[in-house]
VEXVO-339189 format. One record per residue (C-alpha): x, y, z; residue number from 1; residue in one letter. Coordinates in pm, whole numbers. Example, Ala and Ser with C-alpha at 12.3 -4.5 7.8 and 13.67 -1.06 7.14 Angstrom:
# VEXVO-339189
site px->1230; py->-450; pz->780; n->1; res->a
site px->1367; py->-106; pz->714; n->2; res->s
***
This chain:
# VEXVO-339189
site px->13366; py->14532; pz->2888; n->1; res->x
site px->13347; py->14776; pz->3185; n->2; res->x
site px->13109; py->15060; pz->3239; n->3; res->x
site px->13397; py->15249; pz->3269; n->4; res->x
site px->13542; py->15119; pz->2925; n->5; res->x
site px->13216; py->15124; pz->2755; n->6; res->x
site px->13157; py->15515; pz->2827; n->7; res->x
site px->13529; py->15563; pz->2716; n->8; res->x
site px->13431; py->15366; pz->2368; n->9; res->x
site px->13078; py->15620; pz->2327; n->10; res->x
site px->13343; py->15889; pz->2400; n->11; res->x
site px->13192; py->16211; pz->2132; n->12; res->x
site px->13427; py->16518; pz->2128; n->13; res->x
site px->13249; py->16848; pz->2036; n->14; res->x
site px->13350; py->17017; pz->1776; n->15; res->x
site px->13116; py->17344; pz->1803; n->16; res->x
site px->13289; py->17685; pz->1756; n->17; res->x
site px->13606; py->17532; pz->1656; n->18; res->x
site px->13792; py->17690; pz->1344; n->19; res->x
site px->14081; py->17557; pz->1137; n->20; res->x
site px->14102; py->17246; pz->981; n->21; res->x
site px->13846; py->16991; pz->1097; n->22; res->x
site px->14124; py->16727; pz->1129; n->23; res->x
site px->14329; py->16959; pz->1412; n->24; res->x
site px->13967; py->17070; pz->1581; n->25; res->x
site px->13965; py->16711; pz->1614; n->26; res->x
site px->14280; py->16702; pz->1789; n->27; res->x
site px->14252; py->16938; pz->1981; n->28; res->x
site px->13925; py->16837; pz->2127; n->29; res->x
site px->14089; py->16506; pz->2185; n->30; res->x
site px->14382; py->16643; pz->2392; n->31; res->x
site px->14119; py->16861; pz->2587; n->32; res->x
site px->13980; py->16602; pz->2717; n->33; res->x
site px->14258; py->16397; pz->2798; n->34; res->x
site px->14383; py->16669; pz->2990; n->35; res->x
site px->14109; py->16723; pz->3164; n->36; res->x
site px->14034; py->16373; pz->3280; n->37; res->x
site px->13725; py->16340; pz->3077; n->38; res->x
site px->13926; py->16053; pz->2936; n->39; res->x
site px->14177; py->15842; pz->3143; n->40; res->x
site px->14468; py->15700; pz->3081; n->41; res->x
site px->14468; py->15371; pz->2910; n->42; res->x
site px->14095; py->15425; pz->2757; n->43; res->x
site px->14013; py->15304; pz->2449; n->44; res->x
site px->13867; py->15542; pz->2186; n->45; res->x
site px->13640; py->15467; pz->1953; n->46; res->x
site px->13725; py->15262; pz->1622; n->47; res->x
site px->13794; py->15563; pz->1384; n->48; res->x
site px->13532; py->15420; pz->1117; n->49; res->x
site px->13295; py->15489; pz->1400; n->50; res->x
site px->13373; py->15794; pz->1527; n->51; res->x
site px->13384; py->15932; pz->1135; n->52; res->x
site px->13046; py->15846; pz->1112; n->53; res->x
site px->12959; py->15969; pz->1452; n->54; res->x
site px->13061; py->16299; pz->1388; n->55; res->x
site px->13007; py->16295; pz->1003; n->56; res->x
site px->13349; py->16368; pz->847; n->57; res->x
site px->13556; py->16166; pz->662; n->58; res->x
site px->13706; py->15868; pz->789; n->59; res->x
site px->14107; py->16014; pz->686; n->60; res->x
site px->14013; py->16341; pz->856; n->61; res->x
site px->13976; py->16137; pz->1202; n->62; res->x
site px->14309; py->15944; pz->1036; n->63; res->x
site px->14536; py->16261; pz->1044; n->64; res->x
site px->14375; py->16398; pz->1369; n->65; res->x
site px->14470; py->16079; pz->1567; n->66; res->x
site px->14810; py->16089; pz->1423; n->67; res->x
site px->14856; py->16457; pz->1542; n->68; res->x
site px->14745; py->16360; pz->1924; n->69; res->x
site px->15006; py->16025; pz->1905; n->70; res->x
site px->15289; py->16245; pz->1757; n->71; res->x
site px->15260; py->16443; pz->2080; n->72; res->x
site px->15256; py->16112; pz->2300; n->73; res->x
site px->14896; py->16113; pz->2445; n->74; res->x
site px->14762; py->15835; pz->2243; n->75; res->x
site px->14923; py->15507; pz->2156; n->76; res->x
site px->14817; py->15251; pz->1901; n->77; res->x
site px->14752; py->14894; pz->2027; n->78; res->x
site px->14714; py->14706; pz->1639; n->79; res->x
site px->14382; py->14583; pz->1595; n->80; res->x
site px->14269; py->14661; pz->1949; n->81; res->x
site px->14285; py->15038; pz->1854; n->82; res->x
site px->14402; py->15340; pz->2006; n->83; res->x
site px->14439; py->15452; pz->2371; n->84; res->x
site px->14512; py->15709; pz->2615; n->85; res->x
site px->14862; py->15685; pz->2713; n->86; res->x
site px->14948; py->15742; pz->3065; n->87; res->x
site px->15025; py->16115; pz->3079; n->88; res->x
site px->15284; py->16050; pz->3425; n->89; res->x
site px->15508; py->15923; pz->3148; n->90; res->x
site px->15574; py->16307; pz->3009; n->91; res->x
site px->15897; py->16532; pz->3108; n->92; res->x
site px->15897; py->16653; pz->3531; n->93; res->x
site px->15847; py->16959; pz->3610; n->94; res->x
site px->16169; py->17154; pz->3634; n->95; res->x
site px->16298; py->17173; pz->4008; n->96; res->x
site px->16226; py->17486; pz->4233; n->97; res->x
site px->16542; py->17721; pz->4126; n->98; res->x
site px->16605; py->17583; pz->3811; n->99; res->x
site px->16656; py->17800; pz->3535; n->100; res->x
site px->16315; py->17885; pz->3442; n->101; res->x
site px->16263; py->18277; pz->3422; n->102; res->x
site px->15847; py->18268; pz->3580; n->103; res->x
site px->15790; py->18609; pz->3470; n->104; res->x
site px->15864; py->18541; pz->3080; n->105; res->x
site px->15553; py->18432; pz->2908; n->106; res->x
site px->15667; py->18091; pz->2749; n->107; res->x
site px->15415; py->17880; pz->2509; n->108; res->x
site px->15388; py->17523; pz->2670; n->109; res->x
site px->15638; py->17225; pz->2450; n->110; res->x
site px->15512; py->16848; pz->2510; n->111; res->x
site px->15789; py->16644; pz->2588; n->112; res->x
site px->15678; py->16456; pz->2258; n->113; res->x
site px->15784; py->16737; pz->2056; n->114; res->x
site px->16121; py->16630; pz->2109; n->115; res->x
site px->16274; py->17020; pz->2068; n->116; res->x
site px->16606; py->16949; pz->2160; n->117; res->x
site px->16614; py->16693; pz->1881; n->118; res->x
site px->16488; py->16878; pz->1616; n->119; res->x
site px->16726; py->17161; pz->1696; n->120; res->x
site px->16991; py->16936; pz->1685; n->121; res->x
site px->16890; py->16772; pz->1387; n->122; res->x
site px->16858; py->17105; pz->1244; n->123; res->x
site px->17176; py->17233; pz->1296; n->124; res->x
site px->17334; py->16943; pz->1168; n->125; res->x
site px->17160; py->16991; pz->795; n->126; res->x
site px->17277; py->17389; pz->866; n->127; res->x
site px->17627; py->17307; pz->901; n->128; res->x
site px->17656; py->17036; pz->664; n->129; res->x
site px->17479; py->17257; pz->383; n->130; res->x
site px->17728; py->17374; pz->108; n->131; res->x
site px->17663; py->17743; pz->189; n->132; res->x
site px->17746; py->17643; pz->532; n->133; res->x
site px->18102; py->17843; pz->505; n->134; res->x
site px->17921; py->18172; pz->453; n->135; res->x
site px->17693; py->18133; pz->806; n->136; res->x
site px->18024; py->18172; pz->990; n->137; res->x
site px->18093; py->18488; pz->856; n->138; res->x
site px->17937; py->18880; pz->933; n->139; res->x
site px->17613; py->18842; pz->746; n->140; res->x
site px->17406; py->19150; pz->603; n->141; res->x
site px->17279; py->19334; pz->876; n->142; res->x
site px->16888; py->19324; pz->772; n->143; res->x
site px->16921; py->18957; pz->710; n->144; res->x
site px->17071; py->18728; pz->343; n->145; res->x
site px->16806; py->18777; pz->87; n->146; res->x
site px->16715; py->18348; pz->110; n->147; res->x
site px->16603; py->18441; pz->473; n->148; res->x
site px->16408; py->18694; pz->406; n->149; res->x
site px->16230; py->18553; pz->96; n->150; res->x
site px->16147; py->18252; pz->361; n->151; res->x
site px->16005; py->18510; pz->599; n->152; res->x
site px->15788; py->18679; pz->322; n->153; res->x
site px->15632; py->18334; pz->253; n->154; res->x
site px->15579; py->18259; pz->587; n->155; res->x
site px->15402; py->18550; pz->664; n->156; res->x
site px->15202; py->18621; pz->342; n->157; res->x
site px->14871; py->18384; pz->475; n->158; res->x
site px->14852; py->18764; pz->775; n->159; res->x
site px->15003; py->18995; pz->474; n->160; res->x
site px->14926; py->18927; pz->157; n->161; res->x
site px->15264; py->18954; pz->-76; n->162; res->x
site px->15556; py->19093; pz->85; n->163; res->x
site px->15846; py->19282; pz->-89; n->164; res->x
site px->16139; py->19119; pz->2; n->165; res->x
site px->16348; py->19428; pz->35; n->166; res->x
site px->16092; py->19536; pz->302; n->167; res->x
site px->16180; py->19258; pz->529; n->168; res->x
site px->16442; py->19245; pz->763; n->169; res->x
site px->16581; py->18984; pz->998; n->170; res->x
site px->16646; py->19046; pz->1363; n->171; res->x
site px->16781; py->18893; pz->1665; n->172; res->x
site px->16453; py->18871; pz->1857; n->173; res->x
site px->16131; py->19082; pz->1866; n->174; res->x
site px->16288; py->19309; pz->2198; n->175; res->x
site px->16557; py->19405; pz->1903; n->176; res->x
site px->16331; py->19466; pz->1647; n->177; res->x
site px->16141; py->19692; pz->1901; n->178; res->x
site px->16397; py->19862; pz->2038; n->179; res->x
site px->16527; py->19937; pz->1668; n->180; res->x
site px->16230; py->20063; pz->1506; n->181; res->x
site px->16191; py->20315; pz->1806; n->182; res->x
site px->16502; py->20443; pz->1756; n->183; res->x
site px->16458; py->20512; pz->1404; n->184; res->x
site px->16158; py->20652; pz->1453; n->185; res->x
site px->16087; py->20879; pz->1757; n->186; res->x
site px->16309; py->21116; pz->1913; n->187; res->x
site px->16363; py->21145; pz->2285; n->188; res->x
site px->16009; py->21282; pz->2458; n->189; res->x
site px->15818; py->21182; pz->2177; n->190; res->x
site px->15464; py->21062; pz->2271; n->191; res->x
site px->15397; py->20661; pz->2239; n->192; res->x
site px->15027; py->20565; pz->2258; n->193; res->x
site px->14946; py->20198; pz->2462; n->194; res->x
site px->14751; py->20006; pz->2623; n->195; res->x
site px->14604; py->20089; pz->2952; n->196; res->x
site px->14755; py->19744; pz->3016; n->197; res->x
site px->15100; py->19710; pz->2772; n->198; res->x
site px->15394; py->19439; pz->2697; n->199; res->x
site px->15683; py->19507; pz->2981; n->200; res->x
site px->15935; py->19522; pz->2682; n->201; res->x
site px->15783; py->19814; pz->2509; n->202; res->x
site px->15747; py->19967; pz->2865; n->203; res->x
site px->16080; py->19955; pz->2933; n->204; res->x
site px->16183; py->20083; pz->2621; n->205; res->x
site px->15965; py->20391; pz->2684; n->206; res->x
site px->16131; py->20468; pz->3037; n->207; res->x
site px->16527; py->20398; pz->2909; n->208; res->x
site px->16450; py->20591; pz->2612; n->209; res->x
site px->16264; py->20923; pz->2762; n->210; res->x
site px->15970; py->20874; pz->2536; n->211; res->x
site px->15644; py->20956; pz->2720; n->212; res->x
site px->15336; py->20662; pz->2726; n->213; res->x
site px->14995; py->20795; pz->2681; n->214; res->x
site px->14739; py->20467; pz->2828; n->215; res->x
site px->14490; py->20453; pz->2572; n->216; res->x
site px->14162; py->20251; pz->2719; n->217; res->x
site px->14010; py->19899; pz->2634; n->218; res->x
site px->13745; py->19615; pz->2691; n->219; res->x
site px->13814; py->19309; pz->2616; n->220; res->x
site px->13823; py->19340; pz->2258; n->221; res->x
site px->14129; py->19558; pz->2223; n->222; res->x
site px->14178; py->19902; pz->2184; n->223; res->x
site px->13889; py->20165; pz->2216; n->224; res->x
site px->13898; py->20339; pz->1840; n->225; res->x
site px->13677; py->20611; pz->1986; n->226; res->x
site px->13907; py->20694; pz->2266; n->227; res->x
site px->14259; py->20672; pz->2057; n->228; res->x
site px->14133; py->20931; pz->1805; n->229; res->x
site px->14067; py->21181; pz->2131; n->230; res->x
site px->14422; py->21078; pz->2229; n->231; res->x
site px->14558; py->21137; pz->1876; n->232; res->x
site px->14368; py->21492; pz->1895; n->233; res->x
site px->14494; py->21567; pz->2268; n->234; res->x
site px->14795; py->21419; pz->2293; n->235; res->x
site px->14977; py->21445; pz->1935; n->236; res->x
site px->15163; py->21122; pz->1985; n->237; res->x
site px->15430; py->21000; pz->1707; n->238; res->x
site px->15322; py->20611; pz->1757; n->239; res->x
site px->15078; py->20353; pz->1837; n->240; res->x
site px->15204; py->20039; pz->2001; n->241; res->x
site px->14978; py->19729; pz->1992; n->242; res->x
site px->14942; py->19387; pz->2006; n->243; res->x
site px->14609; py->19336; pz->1789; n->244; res->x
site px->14616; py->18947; pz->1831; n->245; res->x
site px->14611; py->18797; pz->2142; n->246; res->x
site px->14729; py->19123; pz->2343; n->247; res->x
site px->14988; py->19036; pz->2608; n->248; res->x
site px->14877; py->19057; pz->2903; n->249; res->x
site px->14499; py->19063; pz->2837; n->250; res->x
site px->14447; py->18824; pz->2556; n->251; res->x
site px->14202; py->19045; pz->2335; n->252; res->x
site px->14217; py->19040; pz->1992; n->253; res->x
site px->14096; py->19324; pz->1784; n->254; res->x
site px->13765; py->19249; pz->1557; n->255; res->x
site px->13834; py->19333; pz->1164; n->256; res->x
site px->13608; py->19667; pz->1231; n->257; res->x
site px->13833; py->19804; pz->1489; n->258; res->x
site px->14168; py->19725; pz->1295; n->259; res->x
site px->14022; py->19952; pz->996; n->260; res->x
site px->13899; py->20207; pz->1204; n->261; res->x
site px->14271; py->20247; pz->1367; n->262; res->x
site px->14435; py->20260; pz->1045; n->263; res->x
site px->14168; py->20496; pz->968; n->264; res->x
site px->14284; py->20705; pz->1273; n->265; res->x
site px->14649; py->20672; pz->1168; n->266; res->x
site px->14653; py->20770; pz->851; n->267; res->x
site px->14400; py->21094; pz->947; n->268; res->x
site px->14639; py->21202; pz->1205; n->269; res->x
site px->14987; py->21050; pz->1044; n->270; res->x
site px->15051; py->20797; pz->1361; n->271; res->x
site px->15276; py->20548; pz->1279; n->272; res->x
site px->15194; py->20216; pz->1404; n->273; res->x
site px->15401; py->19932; pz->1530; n->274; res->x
site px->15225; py->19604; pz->1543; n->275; res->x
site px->15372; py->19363; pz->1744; n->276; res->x
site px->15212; py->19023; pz->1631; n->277; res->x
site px->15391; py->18838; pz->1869; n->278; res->x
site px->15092; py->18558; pz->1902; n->279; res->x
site px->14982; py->18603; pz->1549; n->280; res->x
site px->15127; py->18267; pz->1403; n->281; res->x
site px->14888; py->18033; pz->1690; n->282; res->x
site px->14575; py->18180; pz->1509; n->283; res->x
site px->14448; py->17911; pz->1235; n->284; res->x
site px->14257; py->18150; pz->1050; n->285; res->x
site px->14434; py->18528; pz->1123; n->286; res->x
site px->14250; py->18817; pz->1080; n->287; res->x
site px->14388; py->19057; pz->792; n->288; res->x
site px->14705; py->19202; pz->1026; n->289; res->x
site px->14699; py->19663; pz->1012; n->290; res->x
site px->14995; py->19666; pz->803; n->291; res->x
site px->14762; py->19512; pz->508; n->292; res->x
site px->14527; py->19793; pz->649; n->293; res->x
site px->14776; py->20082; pz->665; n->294; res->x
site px->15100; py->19953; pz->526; n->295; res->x
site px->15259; py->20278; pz->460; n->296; res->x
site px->15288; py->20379; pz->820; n->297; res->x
site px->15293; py->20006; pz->1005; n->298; res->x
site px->15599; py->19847; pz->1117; n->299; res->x
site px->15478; py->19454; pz->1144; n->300; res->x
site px->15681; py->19239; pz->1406; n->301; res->x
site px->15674; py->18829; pz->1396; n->302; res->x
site px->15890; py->18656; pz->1569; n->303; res->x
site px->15936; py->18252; pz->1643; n->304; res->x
site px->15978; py->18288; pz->2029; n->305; res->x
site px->15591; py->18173; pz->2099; n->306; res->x
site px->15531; py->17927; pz->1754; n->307; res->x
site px->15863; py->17776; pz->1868; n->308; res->x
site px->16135; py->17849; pz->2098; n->309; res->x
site px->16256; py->18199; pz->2186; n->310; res->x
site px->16611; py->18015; pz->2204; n->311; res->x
site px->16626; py->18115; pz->1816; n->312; res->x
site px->16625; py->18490; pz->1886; n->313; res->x
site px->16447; py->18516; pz->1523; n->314; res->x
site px->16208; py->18796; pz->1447; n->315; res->x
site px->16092; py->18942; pz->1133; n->316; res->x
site px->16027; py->19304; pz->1043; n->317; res->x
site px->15840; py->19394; pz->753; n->318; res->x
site px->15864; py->19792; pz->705; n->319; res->x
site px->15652; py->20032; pz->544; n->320; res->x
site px->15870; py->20106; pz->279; n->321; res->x
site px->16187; py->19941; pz->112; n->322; res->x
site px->16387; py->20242; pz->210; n->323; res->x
site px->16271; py->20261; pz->579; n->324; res->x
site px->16365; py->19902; pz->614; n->325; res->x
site px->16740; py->19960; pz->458; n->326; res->x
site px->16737; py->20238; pz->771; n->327; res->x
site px->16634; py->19980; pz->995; n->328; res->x
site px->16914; py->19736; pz->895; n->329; res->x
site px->17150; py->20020; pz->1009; n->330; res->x
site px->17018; py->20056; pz->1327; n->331; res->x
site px->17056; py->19671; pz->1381; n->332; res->x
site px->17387; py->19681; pz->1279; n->333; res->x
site px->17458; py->19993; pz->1540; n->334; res->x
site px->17287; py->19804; pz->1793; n->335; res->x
site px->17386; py->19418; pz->1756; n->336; res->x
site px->17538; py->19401; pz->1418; n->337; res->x
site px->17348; py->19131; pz->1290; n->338; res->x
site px->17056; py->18841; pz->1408; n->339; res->x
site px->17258; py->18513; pz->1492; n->340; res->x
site px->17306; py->18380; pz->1155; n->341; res->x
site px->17311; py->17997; pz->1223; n->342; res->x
site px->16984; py->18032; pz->1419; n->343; res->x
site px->16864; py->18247; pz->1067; n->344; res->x
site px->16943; py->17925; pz->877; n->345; res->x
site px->16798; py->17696; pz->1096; n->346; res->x
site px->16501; py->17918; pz->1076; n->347; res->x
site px->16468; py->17926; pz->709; n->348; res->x
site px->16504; py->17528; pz->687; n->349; res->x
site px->16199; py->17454; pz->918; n->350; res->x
site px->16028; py->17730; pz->778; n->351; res->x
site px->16096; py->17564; pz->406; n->352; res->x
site px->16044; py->17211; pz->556; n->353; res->x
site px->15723; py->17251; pz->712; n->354; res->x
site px->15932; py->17214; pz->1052; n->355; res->x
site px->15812; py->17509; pz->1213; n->356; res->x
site px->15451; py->17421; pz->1113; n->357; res->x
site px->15455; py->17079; pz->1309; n->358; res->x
site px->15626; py->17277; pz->1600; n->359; res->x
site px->15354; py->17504; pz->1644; n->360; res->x
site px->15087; py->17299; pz->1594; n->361; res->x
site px->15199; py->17085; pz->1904; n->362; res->x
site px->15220; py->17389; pz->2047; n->363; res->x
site px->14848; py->17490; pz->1991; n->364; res->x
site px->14727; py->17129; pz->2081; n->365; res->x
site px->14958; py->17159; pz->2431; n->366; res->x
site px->14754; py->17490; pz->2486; n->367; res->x
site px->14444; py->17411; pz->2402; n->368; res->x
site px->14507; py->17113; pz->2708; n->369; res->x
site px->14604; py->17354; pz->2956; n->370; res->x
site px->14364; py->17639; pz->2850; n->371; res->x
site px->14055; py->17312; pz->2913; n->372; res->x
site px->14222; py->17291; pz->3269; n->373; res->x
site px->14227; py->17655; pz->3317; n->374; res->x
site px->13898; py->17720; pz->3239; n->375; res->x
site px->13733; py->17441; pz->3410; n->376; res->x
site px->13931; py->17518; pz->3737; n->377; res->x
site px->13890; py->17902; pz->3742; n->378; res->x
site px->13568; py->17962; pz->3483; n->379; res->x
site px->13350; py->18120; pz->3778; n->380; res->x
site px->13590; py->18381; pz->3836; n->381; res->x
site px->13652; py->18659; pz->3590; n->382; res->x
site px->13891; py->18546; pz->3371; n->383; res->x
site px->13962; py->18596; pz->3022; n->384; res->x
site px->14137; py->18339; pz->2811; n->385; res->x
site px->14143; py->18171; pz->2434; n->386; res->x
site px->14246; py->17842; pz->2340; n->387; res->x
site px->14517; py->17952; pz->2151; n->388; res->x
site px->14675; py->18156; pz->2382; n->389; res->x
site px->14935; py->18080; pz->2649; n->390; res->x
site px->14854; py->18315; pz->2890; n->391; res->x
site px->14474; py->18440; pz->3040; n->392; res->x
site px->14406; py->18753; pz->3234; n->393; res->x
site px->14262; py->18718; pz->3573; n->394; res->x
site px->14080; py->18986; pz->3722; n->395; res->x
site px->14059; py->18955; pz->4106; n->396; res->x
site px->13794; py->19074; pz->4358; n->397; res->x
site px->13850; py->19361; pz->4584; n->398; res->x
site px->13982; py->19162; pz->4893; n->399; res->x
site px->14260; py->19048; pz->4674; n->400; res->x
site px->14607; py->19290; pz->4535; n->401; res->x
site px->14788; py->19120; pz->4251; n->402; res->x
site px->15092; py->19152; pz->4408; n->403; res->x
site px->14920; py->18932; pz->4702; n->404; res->x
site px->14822; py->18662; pz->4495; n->405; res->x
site px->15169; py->18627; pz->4334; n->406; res->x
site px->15301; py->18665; pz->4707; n->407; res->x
site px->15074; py->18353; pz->4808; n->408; res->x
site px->15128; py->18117; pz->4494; n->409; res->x
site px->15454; py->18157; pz->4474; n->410; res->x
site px->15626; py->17903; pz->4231; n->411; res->x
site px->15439; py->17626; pz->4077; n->412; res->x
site px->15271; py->17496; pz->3758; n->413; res->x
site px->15129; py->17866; pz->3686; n->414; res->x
site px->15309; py->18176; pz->3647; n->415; res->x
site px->15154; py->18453; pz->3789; n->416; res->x
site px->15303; py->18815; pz->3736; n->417; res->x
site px->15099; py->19107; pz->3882; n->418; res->x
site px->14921; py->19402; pz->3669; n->419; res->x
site px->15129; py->19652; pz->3820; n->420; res->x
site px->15411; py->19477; pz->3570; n->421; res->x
site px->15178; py->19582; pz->3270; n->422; res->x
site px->15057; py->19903; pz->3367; n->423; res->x
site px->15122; py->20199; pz->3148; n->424; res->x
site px->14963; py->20437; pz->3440; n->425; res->x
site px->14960; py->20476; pz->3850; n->426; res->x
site px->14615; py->20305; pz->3893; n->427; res->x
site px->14683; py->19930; pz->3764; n->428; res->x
site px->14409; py->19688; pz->3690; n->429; res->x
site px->14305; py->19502; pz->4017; n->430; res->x
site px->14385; py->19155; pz->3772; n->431; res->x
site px->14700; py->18956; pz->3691; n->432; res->x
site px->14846; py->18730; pz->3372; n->433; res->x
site px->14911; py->18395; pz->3458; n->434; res->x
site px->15112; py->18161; pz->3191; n->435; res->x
site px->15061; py->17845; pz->3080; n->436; res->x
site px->15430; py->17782; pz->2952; n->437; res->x
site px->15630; py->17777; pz->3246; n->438; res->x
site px->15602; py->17391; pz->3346; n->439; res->x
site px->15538; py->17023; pz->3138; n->440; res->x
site px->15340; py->16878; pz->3397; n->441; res->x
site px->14972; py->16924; pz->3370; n->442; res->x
site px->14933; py->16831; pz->3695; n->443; res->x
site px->15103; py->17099; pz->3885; n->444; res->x
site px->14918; py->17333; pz->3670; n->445; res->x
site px->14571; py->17208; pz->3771; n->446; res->x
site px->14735; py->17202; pz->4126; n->447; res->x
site px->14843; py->17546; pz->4089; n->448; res->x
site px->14471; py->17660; pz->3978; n->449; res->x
site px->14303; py->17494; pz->4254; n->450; res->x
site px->14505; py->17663; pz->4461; n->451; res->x
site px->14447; py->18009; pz->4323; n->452; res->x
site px->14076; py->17932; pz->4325; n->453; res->x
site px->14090; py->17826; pz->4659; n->454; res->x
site px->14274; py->18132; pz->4757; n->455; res->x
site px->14042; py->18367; pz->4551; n->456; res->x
site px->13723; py->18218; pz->4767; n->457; res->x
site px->13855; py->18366; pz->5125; n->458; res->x
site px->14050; py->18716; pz->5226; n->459; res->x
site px->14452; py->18706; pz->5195; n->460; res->x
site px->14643; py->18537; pz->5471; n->461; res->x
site px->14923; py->18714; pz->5680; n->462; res->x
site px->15141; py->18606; pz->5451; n->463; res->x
site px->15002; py->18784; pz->5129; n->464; res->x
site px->14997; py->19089; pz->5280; n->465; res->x
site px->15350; py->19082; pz->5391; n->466; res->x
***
């Protein structure tokens, strides 16, 4: 046996900090350090008898954690010689320059192994062949059928708790659901409360509507509790838009104590709050969402574009009431008459299936890979990321404008889209969100974060500035 071999046998992945089931910690830790070259292609790995002991679980806990890592392709099994690193050059190209990948869209990162356009396929197939499959073709209840909605309640009950079903509704994407509930809720020049930094959708909602954003400030745990409550005194706003897990574009999530002292806020000042848990499915172990806080004055949004494919154009609404959510179904029916009802079906089956649960945990284990590439290309800068995310905020130093950066990386394995496309006032953050999602290859993304540390270490060229 080589040295090289050897040290690839005595490989010991860390479990420290990790939560969630011990058997996807596992997995995770395993494609971290696959993708970050800790271990090569075609190294073995320990016998899993071995590596139980080592780490002092149970031996089908390492069982179901190396299954998870071959499902997405970066292990193979050899019989009795064990398991190895496949050769990761074998996964899907990166998409050509001008191919019909939107850069600026934050997209959560597929293996090739995942095999989406199969399942879909697959899926649609049991849709259509289903003996209700008649009634899909036909106008559907605006707020969703009742067997979708029941599905949705499930789903989302480990963040809510028990869900009325007649508070749910179905729509055709979170940017629908959005644009709906601020509709039925705030009239023109009414005052919305965000993020210093905010989600582009909800920002250009604000400007096509008239309403009138109010930046509330931050750290890098969320919202400032002290600071909305002078706001809510101030300003009088009707709403509070957030993202409490996972915020898009700065990846904070909001501590339990914070969530209870905004729904605290809202209910002494009657703001309604709409929480946009776009990210809220890649957490193992969520924290208890505000609408459990303050459900009588918290629209809750969950959609499937980042725990599977925004293709679907699924989202779920749960409303504070059952009568504010039969309002809501008329304003999807004003707006877009109904979600697409074969995509609701297919929704409900992999939700009922357990589908959707092996889609996003390949989706988690593909992120966790990129985020341990991320991190150990662009840790000494200021940069704020989780494991779970797809996206990390990178603050630049003074030498550097966002817009220049995006300028000088132009297209590659990271997308980079400037703070100025997230800022709710004049004076943007000097920082910029760069997505994991955009590309398969893990290689052009480490490429891609070289070259944005190597860029971050000197002044911008003529070219940046341009």
């Amino acid at each position: 046996m080589s040295r090289r071999t050897a040290a690839m046998a005595d490989w010991m992945p860390s479990l420290a900090g990790r939560r969630g089931p011990k058997y996807l910690a596992l997995a995770a830790a395993l494609a971290e350090d696959i993708a970050s070259g800790r271990l090569a292609p075609g190294a073995p790995l320990p016998p899993q008898r071995e590596l139980a002991a080592r780490l002092g679980i149970d031996l089908t806990t390492v069982t179901r954690a190396l299954n998870e890592v071959r499902r997405d392709g970066l292990i193979e099994a050899a019989g009795r010689r064990g398991s190895f690193v496949r050769d990761t050059k074998t996964r899907s190209p990166a998409p050509a320059i001008g191919a019909a990948v939107d850069l600026s869209m934050n997209l959560t990162p597929h293996p090739a192994s995942l095999h989406l356009c199969e399942r879909l396929r697959d899926g649609y197939r049991t849709v259509l062949e289903a003996p209700d499959a008649a009634a899909r073709l036909h106008y559907q209840e605006p707020g969703g059928a009742l067997t979708d909605r029941s599905a949705a309640a499930e789903w989302l009950r480990p963040r809510l708790g028990a869900i009325e079903e007649d508070r749910v509704m179905v729509a055709g994407g979170a940017q629908a659901a959005l644009s709906a509930i601020c509709h039925q809720i705030l009239a023109p020049n009414s005052t919305v409360i965000v993020g210093r930094a905010t989600f582009p959708g909800m920002k250009a909602l604000i400007e096509a509507r008239g309403y009138r954003a109010v930046a509330c400030e931050a750290d890098g745990t969320g919202l400032d509790p002290d600071h909305l409550e002078q706001l809510c005194r101030t300003e009088r706003p009707a709403a509070l838009y957030c993202v409490p897990t996972l915020d898009n574009p700065t990846t904070a999530t909001l501590p339990v104590e914070r969530r209870q002292a905004i729904a605290k806020i809202a209910r002494a000042h009657d703001l309604t709050i709409i929480e946009d848990d776009a990210y809220g499915a890649l957490v193992p172990d969520p924290l208890a969402a505000i609408a459990t806080l303050a459900p009588e004055r918290t629209w809750h949004i969950a959609s499937l574009a980042k725990c599977a494919t925004p293709a679907l154009r699924i989202a779920y609404v749960v409303a504070p009431t059952a009568g504010s959510a039969l309002r809501l179904s008329s304003e999807i029916h004003a707006s877009s008459i109904m979600a697409p009802p074969l995509n609701a079906a297919l929704a409900t089956l992999w939700l009922k299936t357990g589908t959707l649960a092996e889609i996003t945990q390949a989706i988690l284990r593909e992120t966790a890979a990129r985020h341990a590439i991320l991190v150990e290309v662009l840790g000494g800068h200021d940069l704020r990321a989780d494991p779970h995310c797809p996206h990390a905020w990178l603050s630049l130093p003074q030498s550097w404008t966002p817009m220049a950066l995006a300028a000088a990386i132009g297209t590659g394995g990271l997308s980079v889209v400037p703070a100025e496309a997230f800022a709710a006032t004049p004076d943007a953050p000097r920082a910029a969100r760069l997505s994991l999602g955009a590309f398969d290859d893990l290689g052009s993304l480490r490429r891609s974060a070289r070259r944005i540390d190597a860029l971050l270490a000197g002044p911008p060229g003529p070219a940046a500035l341009i």
